[in-house]
LUMTI-243604 format. One record per residue (C-alpha): x, y, z; residue in three letters. Coordinates in steps of 0.001 Angstrom, whole numbers, plus 500000, padded with zeros to 6 digits. Layout:
<atoms>
XYZala
...
</atoms>
This chain:
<atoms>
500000500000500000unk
502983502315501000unk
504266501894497733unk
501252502253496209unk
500992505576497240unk
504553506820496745unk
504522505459492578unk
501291507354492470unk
501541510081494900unk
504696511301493904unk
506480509639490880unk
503165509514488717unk
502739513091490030unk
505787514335488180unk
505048512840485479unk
507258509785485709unk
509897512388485311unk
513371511301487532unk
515117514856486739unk
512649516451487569unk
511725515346490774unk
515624515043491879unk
515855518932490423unk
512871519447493102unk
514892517386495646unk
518024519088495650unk
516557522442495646unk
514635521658498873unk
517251519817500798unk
515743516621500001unk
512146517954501100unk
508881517559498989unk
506528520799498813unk
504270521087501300unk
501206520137498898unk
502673517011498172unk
503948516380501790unk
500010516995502940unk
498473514952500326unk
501174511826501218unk
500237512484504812unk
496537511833504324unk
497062508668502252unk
499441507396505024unk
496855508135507117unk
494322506032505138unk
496716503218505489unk
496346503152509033unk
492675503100509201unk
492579499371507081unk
490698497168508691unk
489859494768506114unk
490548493331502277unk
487956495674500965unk
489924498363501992unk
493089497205501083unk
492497496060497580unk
490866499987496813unk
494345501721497938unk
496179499492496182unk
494050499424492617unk
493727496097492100unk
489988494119491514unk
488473492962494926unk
488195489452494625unk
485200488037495752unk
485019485092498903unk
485561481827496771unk
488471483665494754unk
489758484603498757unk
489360480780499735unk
491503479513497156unk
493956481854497857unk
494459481047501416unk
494165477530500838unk
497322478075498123unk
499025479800500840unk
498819477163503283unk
499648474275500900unk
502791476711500126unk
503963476565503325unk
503451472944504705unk
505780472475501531unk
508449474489502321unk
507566473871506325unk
507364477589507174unk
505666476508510360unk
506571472808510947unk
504753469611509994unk
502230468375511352unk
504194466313513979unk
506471468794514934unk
504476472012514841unk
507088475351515346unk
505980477008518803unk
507306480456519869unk
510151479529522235unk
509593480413526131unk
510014483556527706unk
513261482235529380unk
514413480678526601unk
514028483780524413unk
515976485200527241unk
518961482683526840unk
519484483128523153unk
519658486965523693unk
522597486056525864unk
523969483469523285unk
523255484641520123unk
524247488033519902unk
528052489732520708unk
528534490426524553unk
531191491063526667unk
530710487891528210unk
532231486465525172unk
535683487925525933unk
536003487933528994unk
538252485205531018unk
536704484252534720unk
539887482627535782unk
542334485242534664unk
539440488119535683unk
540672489736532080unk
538622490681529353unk
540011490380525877unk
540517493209523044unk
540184495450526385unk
542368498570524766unk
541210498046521327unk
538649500572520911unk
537846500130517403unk
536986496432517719unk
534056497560520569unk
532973500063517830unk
532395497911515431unk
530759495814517906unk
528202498242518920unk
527424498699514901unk
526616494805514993unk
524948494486517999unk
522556497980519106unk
520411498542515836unk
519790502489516533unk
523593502831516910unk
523860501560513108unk
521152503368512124unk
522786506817513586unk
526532506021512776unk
525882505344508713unk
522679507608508297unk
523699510683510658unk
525351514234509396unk
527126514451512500unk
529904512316513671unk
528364510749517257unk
530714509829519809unk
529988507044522309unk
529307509643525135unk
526147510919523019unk
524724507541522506unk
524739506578526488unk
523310509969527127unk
520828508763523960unk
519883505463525872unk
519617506677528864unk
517215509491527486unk
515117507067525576unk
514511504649528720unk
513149507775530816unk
511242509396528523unk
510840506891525942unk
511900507380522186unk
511169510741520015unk
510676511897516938unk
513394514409517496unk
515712511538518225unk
515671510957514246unk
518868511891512457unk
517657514466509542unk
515248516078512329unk
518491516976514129unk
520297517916511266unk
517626520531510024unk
517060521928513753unk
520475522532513787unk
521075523761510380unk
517914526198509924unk
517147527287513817unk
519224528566516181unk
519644525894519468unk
520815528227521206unk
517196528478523525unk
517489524844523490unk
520840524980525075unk
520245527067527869unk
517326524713528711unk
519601521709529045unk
522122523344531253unk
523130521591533900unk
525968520993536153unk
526903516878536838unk
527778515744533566unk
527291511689533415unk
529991511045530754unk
532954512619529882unk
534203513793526814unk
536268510725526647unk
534244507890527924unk
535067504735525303unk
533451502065522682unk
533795499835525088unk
532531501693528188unk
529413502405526090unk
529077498385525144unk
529643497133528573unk
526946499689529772unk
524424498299527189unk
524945495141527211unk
524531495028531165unk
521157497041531110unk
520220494818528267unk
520863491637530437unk
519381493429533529unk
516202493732532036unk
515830489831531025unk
517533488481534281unk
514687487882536685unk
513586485628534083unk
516571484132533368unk
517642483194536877unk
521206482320536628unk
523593483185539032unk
526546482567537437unk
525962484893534602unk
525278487863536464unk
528537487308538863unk
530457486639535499unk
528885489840533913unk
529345492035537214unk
533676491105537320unk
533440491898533112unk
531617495920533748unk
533567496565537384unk
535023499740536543unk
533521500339533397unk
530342502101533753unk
530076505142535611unk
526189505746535088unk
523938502717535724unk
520212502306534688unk
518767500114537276unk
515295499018536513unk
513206498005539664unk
510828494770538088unk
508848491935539403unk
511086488739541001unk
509568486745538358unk
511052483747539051unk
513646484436541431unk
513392482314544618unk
515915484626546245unk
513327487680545528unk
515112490896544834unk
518585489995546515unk
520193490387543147unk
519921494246543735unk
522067494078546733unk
524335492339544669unk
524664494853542082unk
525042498009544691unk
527262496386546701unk
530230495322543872unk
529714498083541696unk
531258500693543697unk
532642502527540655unk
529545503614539343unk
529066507820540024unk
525710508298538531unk
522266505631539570unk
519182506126537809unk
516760503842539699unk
513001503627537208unk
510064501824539113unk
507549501933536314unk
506817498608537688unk
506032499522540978unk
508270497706542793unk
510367499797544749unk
508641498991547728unk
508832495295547482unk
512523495648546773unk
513422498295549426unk
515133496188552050unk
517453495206549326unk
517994498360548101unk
518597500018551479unk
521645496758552125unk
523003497292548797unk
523541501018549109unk
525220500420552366unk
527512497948551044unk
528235500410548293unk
529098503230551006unk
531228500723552962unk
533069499354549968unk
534180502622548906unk
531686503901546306unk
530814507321546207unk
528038508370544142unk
527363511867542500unk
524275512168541174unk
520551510627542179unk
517701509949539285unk
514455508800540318unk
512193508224537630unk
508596507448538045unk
509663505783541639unk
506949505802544800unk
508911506768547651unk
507551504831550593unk
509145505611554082unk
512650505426555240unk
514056507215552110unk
516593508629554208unk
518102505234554821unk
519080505260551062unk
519855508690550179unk
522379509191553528unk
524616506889552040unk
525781509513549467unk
527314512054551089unk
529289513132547689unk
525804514246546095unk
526509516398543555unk
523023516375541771unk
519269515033542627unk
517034514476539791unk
513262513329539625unk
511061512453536611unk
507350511039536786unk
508219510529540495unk
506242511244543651unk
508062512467546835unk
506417511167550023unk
506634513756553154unk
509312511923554509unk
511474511912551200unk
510795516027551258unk
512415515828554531unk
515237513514553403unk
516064515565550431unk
515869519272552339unk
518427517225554710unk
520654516636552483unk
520919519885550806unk
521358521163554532unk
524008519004555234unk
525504517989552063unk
528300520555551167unk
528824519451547567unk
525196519948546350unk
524618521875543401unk
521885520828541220unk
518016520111542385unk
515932518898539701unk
512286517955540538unk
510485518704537219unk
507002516243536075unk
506947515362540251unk
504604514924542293unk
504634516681545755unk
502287519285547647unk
503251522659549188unk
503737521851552931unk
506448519064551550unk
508111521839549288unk
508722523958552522unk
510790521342553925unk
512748521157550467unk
512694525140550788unk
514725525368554332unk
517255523231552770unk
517686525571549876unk
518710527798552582unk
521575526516553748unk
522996524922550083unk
525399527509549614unk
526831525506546209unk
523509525321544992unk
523641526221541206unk
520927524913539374unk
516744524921540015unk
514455523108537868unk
510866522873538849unk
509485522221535564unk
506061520649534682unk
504647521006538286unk
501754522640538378unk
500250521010541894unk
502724523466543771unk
501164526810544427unk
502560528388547553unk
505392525905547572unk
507280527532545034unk
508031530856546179unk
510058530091549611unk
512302527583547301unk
513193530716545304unk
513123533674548092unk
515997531136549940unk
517851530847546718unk
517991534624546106unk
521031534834548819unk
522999531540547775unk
525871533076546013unk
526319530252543354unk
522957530248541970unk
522859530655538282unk
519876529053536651unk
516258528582537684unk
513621526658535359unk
510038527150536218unk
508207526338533194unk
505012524555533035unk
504114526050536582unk
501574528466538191unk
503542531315538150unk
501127534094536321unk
498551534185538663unk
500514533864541629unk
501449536923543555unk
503609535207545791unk
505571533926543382unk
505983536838541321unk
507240538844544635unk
509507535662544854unk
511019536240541938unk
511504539964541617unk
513252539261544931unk
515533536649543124unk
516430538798540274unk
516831541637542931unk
518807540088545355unk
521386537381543469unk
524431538600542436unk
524991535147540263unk
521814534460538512unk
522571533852534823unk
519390532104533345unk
515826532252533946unk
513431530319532154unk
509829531044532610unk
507789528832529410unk
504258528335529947unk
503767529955532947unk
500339530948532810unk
499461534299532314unk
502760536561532328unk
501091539886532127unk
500240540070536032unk
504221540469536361unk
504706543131538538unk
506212546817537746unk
509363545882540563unk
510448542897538289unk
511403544911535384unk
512633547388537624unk
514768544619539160unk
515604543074535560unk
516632546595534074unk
519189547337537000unk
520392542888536759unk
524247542652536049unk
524772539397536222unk
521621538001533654unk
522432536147530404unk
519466535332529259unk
515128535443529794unk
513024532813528589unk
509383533441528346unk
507306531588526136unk
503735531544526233unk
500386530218524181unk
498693534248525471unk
499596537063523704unk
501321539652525494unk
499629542606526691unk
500862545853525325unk
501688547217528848unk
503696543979529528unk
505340544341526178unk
506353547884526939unk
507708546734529897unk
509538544229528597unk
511212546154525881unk
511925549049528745unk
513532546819530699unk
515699545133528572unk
516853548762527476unk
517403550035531147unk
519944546726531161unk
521614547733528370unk
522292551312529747unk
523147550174532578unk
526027547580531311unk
524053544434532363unk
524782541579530442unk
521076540579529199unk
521700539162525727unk
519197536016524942unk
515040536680525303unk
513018534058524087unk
509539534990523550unk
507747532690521762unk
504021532840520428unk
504285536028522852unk
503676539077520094unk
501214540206517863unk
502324542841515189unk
501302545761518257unk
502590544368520866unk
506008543849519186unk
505436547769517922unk
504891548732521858unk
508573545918522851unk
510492547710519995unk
509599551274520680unk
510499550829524523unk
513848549748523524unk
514556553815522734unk
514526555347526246unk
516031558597527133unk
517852560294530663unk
514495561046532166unk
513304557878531338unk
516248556710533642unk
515445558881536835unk
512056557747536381unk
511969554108536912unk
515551554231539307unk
515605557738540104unk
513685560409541892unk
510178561725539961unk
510603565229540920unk
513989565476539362unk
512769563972536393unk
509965566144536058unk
512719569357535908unk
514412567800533312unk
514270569283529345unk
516866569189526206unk
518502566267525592unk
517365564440528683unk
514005563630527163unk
515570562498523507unk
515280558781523886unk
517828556716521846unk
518095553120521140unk
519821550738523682unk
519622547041523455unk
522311544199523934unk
520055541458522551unk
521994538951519885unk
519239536106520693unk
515563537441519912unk
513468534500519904unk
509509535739518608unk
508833532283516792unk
505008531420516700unk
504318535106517241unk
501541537001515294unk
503579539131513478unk
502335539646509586unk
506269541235508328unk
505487540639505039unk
509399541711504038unk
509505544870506328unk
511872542627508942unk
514178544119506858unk
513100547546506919unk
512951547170510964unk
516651546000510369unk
517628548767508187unk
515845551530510284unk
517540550055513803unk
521354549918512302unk
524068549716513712unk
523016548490517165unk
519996546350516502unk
521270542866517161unk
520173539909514508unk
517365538989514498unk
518450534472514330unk
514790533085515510unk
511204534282513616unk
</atoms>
């Protein structure tokens, strides 16, 4: 049916005409017109909705043969393939093998490092021959082959553990697809996208190897088929081969299955694999009750032994009570993270403990979690006392309404703090939290990012936080994306404010606002960006004075540091006078890299 569609959608289209549709081709960077990209789309879409013969015999042109024409056909097919015993005979009929036999062949039959490595002499073979795990990972991980001979850009092994590790949290995207990436990059700016993924513990490092990325695969891969497996012997064997190979571990909590010993194997993992610096612990299953005892031994065997771990992910786990039992056996945190998780009262407690008394702390990441406001006060005092703290992300937490604003009025006097990510909450039509915030911007003399997406509705800001975000020296960039147009008052603001930084040598140079403007309200951003002297005493001055002042105090001139202007999805009919604005704002207006 697919190709079907494509002879008659698009070769038939062109008139059967190769030149001319690789002419097409090459102009667009491979791309069809959008006609022809819509029209494909609804035949694909027609594809998806067959249900029966009828249906499939119209898309693909051909007569519909009627029920006796149908039996004969079938009847063919299943002579055909007692013949050529597709399925068996009739003595030996082929059955799909058992789960745990399915298991064992995905030991057997495909490259791991089981396969090289010695038991007796604790060795594993080919260990410094880097190129031989490459071309391993090509044979054995599909998406790695897929990405390493279809991909513009040359991958290294750090990008596709940070790849896996991405698609088992948050499951696989279309953006993950190599010519998605390569236009993103090629005909938008990333830089918004960046700043987003800022962060300070970095799970790989610029030279982690082929085989450090196999033996971290492989391992997961076997993980996830053990409890079904059962053997012993293999997991010992596999646990001597990875010792001191993988730094970050994806540890998936799942059912016993049919392991008599329960979930002992845990234990067994945490306690010998004290090189690992980075545990992401998933519990889509549920389980992390069941398997806490475990847990709890194996993390103090892995404290005991030596291990020291820098960075926490919880994803989708339950905490139950006695978190603390786990997480006080890290006193090297560097970085908590939580996705699809939710934080009992006790692990609020736990966590605001350990930014309290952890002095290496500097990253807090509790976007998509689940947790109320009283809990999030108990998180809050230990923002208070995590003088390293660097990095705040709250995203996708819309529960919290009270919660959020002490967290940020203790982080305003932490001198490290440089980035704070609030998108996806209540922030609009929250007074608190906008106080909480001008007092942030206000206050911090290290605050560098601010991202504010889908926050409701931004206009209720308050006149004090441009105030606060005109006088700012140490802000890089604003992010404030919304689905509600601006206001022309907060627009006006907005544009004032970023010119008041500008005069006044702040460092302001990124401000994302997209689907923000309409073609007024960006009239009202751009004409606040000209702001004269009186303009000044106004809004940091004294009224009176200004009030006295004439000449060239009231000629307002241009000032804006902006080289990032991000007004993508905006309302804004140009129609060709960008360039005009462009012309008209020379020399200092900054390029315009995101419409």
């Amino acid at each position: 049916m697919l190709m079907k569609q494509l002879n008659t959608e698009i070769f038939e289209h062109y008139g059967k005409d190769f030149e001319k549709l690789n002419e097409l081709l090459d102009a667009r960077y491979c791309r069809l017109t959008n006609e022809d990209e819509s029209r494909f789309k609804y035949h694909i879409e027609e594809i998806f909705e067959v249900k029966n013969f009828l249906k499939y015999y119209l898309i693909v042109g051909s007569d519909v043969p009627d029920k006796e024409t149908l039996a004969k056909r079938l009847k063919t097919a299943v002579k055909n393939s007692a013949e050529k015993k597709y399925h068996g005979d009739e003595k030996n009929l082929n059955e799909i093998p058992t789960i745990d036999l399915q298991s064992q062949e995905l030991i057997h039959n495909k490259p791991t490092l089981l396969k090289y490595w010695d038991e007796k002499r604790q060795l594993l073979d080919k260990d410094t021959d880097d190129a031989f795990w490459k071309k391993l990972c090509i044979e054995r991980f599909k998406w790695i082959r897929q990405r390493v001979h279809h991909s513009y850009d040359k991958l290294t092994p750090k990008d596709f553990a940070e790849m896996s590790d991405h698609n088992r949290i948050y499951g696989p995207s279309k953006d993950d697809d190599p010519q998605r990436e390569y236009n993103k990059e090629k005909f938008k700016n990333p830089h918004f996208d960046t700043i987003q993924k800022h962060k300070v513990f970095h799970e790989y490092a610029a030279g982690f190897t082929w085989l450090e990325l196999f033996a971290k695969l492989d391992f997961e891969e076997f993980l996830d088929v053990f409890p079904i497996l059962n053997n012993f012997k293999y997991l010992y064997d596999f646990i001597h081969a990875v010792k001191g190979r993988i730094k970050c571990l994806f540890l998936k909590i799942q059912s016993k299955r049919l392991l008599k010993s329960g979930y002992y194997f845990y234990m067994t993992i945490l306690s010998n694999l004290t090189d690992v610096e980075s545990l992401i612990i998933s519990d889509a299953d549920g389980c992390f009750a069941n398997a806490y005892k475990y847990l709890v031994k194996g993390v103090c065997n892995y404290h005991d032994n030596g291990g020291s771990l820098k960075k926490l992910f919880l994803h989708k786990v339950f905490t139950c009570n006695g978190f603390y039992k786990i997480i006080r056996n890290f006193p090297d945190l560097q970085a908590i993270e939580t996705y699809g998780s939710t934080l009992s009262s006790e692990a609020c407690k736990a966590i605001g403990k350990v930014l309290s008394d952890n002095k290496y702390m500097k990253e807090l990441d509790l976007s998509s979690t689940s947790y109320n406001d009283q809990m999030a006060k108990d998180i809050a005092d230990g923002l208070m006392r995590a003088k390293m703290m660097e990095v705040l992300k709250l995203k996708n937490t819309p529960g919290l309404v009270n919660g959020i604003s002490p967290m940020l009025y203790n982080l305003a006097f932490s001198p490290k703090i440089r980035f704070v990510d609030l998108s996806g909450c209540s922030v609009g039509g929250n007074a608190n939290v906008i106080e909480a915030l001008y007092k942030l911007i206000k206050i911090s003399g290290s605050m560098e990012h601010l991202v504010l997406n889908n926050c409701g509705n931004l206009s209720n800001m308050s006149h004090e936080f441009f105030v606060a975000l005109g006088e700012n020296k140490t802000l890089l960039s604003l992010q404030m994306d919304t689905s509600t147009k601006y206001t022309s008052d907060f627009a006006s603001k907005l544009g004032k404010a970023c010119a008041m930084n500008a005069k006044k040598k702040g460092l302001l140079n990124t401000l994302s606002c997209k689907g923000g403007f309409d073609n007024s309200t960006f009239s009202y951003f751009v004409s606040s960006l000209y702001i004269s002297e009186q303009d000044h005493e106004y809004m940091y001055g004294d009224s009176t004075s200004a009030n006295k002042m004439s000449g060239e105090d009231l000629e307002r001139k241009l000032h804006c540091n902006l080289i990032h202007l991000n007004i993508e999805s905006s309302s804004i009919p140009f129609n060709g006078s960008i360039h005009e604005l462009k012309r008209r704002l020379k020399p200092n207006w900054p390029d315009l890299v995101k419409i």
